[in-house]
C-alpha positions as CSV (number, residue, x, y, z in Angstrom):
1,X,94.5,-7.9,82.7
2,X,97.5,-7.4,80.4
3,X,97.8,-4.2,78.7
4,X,101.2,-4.2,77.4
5,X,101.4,-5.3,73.7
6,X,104.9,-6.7,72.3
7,X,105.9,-5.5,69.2
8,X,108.6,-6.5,67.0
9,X,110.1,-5.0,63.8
10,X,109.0,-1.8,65.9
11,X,110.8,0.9,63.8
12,X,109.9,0.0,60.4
13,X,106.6,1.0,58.6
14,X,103.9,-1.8,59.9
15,X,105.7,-2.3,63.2
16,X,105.9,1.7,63.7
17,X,102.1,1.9,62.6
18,X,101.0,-0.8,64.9
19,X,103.1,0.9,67.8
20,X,101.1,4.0,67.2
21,X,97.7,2.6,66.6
22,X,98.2,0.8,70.3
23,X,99.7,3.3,72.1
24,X,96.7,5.5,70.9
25,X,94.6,3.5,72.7
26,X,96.3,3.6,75.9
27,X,98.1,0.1,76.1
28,X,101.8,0.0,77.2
29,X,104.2,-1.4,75.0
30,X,107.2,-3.5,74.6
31,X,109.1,-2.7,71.8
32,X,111.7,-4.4,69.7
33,X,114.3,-3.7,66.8
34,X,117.8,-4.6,65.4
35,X,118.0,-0.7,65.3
36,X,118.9,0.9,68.9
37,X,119.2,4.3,68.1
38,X,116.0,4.1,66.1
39,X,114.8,2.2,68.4
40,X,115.0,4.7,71.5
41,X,114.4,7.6,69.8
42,X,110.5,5.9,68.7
43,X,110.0,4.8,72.1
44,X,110.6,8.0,73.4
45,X,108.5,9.9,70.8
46,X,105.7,7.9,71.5
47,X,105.5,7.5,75.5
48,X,105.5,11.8,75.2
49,X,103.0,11.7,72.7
50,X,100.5,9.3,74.3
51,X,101.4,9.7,77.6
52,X,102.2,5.4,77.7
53,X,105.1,3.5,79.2
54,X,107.1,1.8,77.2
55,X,109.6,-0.7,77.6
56,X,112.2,-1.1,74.7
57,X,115.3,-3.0,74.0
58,X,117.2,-3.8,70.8
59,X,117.2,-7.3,69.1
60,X,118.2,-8.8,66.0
61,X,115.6,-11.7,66.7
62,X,117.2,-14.3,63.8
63,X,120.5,-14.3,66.3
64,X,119.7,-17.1,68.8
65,X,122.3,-15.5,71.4
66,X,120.0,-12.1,71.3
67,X,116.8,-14.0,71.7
68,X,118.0,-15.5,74.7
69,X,119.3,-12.1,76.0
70,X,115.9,-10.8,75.4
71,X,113.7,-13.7,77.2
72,X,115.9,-13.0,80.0
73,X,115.3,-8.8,80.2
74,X,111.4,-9.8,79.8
75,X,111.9,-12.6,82.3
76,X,113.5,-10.4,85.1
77,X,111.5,-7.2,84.6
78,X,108.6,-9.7,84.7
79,X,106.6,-8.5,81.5
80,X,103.8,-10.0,80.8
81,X,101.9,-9.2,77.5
82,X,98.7,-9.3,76.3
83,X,99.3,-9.9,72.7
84,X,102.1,-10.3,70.4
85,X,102.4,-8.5,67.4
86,X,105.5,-9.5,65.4
């Protein structure tokens, strides 16, 4: 039902790989890094390249205060995902 796929660590080598690798097969993602700039210019790269929507925002996921700032962008654009790759 749920073809978006969550992905954190999204700019660096696995979590780049795993972006590609999904978005290659057509599921939307929801990416994630402490790197914005990075960050953005990935997302953009790959919803042009694979013809995907995806969803990004910029987290440093040890802080507590940006965790809760991200649950709440996931909770009011109501994401649902169907896995979690982290």
């Amino acid at each position: 039902m749920y073809e978006t796929i969550f992905i954190s660590g999204a700019t660096g080598g696995l979590g780049k790989a795993f972006a590609v690798d999904c978005a290659s097969r057509g599921w939307n993602l929801f990416l994630t890094d402490m790197h914005p700039t990075q960050l953005d210019t990935l997302a953009r790269a790959i919803a042009s390249t694979y013809g995907v929507h995806v969803t990004h925002y910029a987290c440093d996921l040890t802080q507590a205060n940006e965790r809760e700032a991200l649950y709440a962008f996931i909770d009011d654009a109501d994401l649902r995902f169907r896995t979690v790759i982290n």
